[in-house]
Backbone as ProteinMPNN parsed JSONL, in Angstrom:
{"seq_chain_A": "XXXXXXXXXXXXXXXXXXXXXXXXXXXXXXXXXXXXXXXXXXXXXXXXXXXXXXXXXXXXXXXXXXXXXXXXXXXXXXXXXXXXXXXXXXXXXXXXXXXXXXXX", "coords_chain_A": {"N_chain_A": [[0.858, -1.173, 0.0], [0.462, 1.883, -0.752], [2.088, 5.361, 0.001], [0.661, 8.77, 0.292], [1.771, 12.002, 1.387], [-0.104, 15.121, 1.537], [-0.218, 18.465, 2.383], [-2.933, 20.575, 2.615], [-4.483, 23.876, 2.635], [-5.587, 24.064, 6.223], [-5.421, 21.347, 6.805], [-4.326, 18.038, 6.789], [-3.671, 15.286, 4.505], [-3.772, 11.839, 4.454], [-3.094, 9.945, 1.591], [-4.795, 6.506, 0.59], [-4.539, 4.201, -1.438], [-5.992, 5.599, -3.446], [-8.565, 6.172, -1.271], [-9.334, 8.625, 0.762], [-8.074, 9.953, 4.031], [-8.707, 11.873, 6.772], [-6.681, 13.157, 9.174], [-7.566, 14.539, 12.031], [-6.424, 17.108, 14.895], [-6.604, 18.252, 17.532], [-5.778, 21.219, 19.594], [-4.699, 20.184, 23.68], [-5.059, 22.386, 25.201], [-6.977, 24.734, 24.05], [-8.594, 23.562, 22.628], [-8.685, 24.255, 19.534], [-8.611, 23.933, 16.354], [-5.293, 22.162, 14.875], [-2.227, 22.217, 13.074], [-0.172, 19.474, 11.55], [3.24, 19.879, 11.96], [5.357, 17.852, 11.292], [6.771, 14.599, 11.408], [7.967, 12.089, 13.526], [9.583, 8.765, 13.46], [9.392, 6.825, 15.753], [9.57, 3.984, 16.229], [11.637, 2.606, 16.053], [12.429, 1.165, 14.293], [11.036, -1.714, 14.143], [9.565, -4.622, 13.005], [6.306, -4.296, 11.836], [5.615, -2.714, 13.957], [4.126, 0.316, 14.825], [4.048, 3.291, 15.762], [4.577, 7.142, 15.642], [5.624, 10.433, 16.716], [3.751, 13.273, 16.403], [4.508, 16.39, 15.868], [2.903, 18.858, 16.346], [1.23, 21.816, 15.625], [-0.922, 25.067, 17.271], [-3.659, 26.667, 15.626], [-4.91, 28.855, 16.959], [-4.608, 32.254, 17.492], [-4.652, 33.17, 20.167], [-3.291, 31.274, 21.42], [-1.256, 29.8, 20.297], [-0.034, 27.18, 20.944], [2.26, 24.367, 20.738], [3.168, 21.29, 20.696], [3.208, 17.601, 21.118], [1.713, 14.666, 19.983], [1.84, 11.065, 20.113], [0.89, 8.94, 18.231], [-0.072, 5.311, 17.58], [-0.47, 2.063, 16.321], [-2.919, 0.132, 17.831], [-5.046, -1.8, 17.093], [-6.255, -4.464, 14.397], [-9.23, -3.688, 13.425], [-10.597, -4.584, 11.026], [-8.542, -6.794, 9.796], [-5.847, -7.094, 7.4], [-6.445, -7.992, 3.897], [-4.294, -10.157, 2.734], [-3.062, -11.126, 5.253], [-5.111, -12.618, 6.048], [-5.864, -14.01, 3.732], [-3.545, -15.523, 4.002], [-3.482, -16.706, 6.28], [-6.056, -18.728, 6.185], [-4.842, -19.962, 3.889], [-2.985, -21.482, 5.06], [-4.353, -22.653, 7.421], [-5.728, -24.512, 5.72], [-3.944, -26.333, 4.74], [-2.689, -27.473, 7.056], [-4.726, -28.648, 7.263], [-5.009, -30.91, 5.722], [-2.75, -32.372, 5.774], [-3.521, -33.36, 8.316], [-5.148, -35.219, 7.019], [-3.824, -36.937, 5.587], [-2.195, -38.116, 7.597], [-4.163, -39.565, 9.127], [-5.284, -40.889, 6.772], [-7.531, -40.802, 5.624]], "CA_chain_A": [[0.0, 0.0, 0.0], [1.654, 3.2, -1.609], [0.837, 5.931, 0.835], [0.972, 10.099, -0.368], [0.976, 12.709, 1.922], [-0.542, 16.142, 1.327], [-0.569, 19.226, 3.18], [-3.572, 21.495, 1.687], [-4.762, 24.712, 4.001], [-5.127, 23.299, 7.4], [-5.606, 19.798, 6.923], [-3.554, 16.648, 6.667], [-4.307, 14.065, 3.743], [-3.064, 10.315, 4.09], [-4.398, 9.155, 0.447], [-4.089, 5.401, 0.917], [-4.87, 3.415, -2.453], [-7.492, 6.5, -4.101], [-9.127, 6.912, -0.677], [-8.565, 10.056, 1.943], [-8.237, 9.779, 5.521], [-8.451, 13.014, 7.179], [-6.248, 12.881, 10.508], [-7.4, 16.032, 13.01], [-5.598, 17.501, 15.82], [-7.278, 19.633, 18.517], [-5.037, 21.485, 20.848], [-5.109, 20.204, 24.257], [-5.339, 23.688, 26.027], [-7.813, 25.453, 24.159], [-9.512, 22.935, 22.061], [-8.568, 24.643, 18.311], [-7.413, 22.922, 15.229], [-3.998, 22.362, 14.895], [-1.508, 21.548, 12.556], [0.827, 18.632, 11.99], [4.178, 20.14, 10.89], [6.316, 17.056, 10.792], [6.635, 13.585, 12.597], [9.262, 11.089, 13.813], [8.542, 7.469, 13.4], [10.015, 6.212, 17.173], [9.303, 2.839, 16.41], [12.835, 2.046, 16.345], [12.624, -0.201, 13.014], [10.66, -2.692, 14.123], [9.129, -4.996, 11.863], [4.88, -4.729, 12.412], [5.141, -1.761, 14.697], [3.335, 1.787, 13.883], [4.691, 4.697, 16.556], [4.903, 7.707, 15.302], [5.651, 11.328, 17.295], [3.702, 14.1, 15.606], [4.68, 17.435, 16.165], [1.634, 20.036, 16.334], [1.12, 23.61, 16.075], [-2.331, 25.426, 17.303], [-3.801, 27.637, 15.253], [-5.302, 29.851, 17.666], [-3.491, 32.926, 17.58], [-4.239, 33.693, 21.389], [-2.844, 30.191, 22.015], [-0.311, 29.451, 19.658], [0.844, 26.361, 21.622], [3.09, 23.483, 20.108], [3.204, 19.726, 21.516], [3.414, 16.064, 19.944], [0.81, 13.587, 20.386], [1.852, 10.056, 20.194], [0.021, 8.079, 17.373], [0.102, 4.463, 17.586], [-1.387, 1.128, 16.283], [-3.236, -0.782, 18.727], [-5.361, -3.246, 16.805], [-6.953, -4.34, 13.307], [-10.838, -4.075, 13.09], [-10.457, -5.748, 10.259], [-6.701, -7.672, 9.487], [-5.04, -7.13, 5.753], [-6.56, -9.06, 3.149], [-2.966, -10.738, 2.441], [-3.43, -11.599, 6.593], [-6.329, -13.213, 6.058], [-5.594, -15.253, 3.031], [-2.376, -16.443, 4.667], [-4.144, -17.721, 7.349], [-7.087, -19.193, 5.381], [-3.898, -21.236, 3.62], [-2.563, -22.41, 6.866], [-5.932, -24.138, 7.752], [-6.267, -25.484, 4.839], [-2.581, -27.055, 4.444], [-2.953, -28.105, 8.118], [-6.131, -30.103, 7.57], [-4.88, -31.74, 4.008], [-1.292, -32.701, 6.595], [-4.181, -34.269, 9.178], [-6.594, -36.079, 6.425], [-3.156, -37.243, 5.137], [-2.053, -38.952, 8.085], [-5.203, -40.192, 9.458], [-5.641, -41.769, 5.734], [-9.583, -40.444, 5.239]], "C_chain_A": [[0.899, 1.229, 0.0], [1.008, 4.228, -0.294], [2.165, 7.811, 0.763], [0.858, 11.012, 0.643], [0.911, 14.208, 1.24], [-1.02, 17.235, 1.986], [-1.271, 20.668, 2.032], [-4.489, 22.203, 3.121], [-4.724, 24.046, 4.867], [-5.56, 21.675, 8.025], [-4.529, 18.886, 6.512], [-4.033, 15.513, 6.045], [-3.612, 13.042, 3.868], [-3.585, 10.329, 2.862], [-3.568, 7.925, 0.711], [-5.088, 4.644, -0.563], [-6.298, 4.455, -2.756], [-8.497, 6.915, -2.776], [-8.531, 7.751, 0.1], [-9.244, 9.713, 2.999], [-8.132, 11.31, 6.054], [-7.987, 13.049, 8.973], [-6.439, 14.142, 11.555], [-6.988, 15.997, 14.581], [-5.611, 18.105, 16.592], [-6.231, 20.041, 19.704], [-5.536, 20.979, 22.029], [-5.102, 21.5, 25.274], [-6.354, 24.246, 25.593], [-9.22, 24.808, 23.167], [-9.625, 23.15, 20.11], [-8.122, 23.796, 17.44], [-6.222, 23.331, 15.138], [-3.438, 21.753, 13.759], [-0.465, 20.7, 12.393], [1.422, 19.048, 11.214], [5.306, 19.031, 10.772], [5.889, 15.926, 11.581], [7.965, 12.969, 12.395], [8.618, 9.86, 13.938], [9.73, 6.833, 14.443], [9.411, 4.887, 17.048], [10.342, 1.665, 16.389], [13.088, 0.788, 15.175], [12.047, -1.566, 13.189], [9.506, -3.063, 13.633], [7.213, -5.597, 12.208], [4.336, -3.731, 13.198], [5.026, -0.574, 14.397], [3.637, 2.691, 15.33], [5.243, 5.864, 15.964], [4.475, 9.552, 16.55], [4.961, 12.717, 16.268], [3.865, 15.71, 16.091], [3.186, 18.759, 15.803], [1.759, 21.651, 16.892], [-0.403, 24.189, 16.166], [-2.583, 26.547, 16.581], [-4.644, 29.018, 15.95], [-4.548, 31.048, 18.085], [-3.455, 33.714, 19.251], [-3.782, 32.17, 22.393], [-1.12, 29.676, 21.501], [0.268, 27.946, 20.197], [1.505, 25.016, 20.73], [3.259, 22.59, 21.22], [3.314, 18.594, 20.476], [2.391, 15.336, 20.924], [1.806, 12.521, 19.459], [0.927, 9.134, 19.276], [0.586, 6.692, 17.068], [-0.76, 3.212, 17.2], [-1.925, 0.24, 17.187], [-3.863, -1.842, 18.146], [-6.213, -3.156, 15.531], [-8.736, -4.011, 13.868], [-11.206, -4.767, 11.98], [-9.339, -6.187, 9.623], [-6.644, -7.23, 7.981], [-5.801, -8.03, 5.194], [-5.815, -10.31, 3.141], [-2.637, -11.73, 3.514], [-3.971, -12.826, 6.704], [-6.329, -14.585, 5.039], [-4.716, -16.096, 3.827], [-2.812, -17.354, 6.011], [-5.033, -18.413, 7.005], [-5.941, -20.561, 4.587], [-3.058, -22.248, 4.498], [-3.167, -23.381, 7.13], [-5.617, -24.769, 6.794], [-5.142, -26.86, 4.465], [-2.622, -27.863, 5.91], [-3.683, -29.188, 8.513], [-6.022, -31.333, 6.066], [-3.704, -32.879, 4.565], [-2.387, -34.138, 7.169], [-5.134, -35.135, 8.672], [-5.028, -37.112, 5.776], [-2.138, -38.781, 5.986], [-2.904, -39.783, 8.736], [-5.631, -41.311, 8.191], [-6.607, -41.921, 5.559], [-9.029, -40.116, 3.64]], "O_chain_A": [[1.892, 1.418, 0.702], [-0.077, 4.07, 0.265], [3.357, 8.05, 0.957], [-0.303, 11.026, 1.051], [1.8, 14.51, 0.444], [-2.215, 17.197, 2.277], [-0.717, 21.381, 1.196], [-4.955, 21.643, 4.113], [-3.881, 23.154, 4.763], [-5.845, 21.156, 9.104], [-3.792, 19.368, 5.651], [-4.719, 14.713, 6.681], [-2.522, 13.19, 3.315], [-4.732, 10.774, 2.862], [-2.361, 7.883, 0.949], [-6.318, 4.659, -0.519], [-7.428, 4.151, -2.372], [-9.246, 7.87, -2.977], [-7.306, 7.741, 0.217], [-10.408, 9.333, 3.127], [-7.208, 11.924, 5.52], [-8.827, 12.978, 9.87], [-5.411, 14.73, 11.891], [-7.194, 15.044, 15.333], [-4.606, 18.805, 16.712], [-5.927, 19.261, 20.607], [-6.765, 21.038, 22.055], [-5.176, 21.11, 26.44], [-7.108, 24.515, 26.528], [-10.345, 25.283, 23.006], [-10.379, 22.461, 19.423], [-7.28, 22.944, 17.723], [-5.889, 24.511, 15.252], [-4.025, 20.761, 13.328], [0.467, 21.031, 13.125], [1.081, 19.04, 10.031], [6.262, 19.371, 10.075], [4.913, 16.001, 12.328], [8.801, 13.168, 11.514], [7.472, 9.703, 14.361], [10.807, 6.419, 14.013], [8.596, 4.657, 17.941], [10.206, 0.454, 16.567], [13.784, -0.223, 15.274], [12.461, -2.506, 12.51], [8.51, -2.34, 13.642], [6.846, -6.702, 12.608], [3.124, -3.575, 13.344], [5.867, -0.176, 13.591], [2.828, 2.181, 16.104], [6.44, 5.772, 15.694], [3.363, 9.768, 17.033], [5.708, 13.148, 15.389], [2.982, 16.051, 16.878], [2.912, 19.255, 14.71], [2.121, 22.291, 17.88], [-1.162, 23.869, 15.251], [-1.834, 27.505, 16.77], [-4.884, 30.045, 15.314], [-3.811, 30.904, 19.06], [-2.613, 34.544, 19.593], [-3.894, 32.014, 23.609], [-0.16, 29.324, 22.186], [1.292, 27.65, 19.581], [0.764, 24.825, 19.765], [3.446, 22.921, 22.391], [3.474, 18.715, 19.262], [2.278, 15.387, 22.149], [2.399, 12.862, 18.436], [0.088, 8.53, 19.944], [1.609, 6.654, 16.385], [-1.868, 3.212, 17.737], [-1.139, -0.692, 17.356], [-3.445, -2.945, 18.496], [-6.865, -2.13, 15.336], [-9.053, -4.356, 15.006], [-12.155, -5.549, 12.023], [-9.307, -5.682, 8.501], [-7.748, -7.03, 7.475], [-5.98, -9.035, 5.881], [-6.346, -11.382, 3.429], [-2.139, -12.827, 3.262], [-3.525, -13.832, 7.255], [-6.636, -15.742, 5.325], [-5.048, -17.197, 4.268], [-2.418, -18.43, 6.463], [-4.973, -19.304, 7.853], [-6.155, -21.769, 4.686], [-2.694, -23.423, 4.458], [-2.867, -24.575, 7.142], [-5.1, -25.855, 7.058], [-5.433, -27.985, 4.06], [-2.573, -29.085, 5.768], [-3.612, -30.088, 9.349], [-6.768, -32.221, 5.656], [-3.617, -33.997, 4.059], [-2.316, -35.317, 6.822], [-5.89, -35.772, 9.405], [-5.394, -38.251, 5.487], [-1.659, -39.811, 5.511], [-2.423, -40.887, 8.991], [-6.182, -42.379, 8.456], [-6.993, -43.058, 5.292], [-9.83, -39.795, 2.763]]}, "name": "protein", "num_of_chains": 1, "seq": "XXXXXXXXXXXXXXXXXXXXXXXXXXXXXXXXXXXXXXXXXXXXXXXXXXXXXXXXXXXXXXXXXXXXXXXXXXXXXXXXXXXXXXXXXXXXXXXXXXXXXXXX"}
């Protein structure tokens, strides 16, 4: 999955395969939209894990404040296709192994 980003006025586009995700960012002091001007991906290279530090600026000009929220994967709602097959071939190689030695 190819993935574009796009900073247009004060929003933040993922496009991920033709659709848009729109990621928003509310200051926590005064509650305003904010912008994400960069990130760091603190996930230290490891292979499966999504941690990324985003740096934020508020646009409230009697706030101005700057912080990083923490964006992280915690869990599918629905797994990868690719996931899903691969496990779908598992079973199936598993139960072809056990009809194989049983001799059904």
């Amino acid at each position: 999955m190819s993935e574009k980003i796009h900073n247009w006025s004060r929003h933040r586009f993922s496009i991920f395969d033709g659709e848009v995700y729109i990621f928003r960012i509310n200051c926590p002091h005064c509650n305003s939209k904010c912008v994400i001007a960069h990130s760091n991906d603190v996930s230290g290279g490891i292979d499966g894990l999504f941690v990324k530090d985003l740096y934020c600026h508020c646009h409230n000009p009697d706030c101005c404040a700057s912080f990083v929220v923490r964006a992280a994967h915690t869990h599918y709602l629905q797994p990868p296709r690719n996931s899903v097959l691969d496990m779908a071939k598992a079973l199936v190689k598993k139960h072809e192994e056990q009809l194989e030695l049983g001799g059904i």
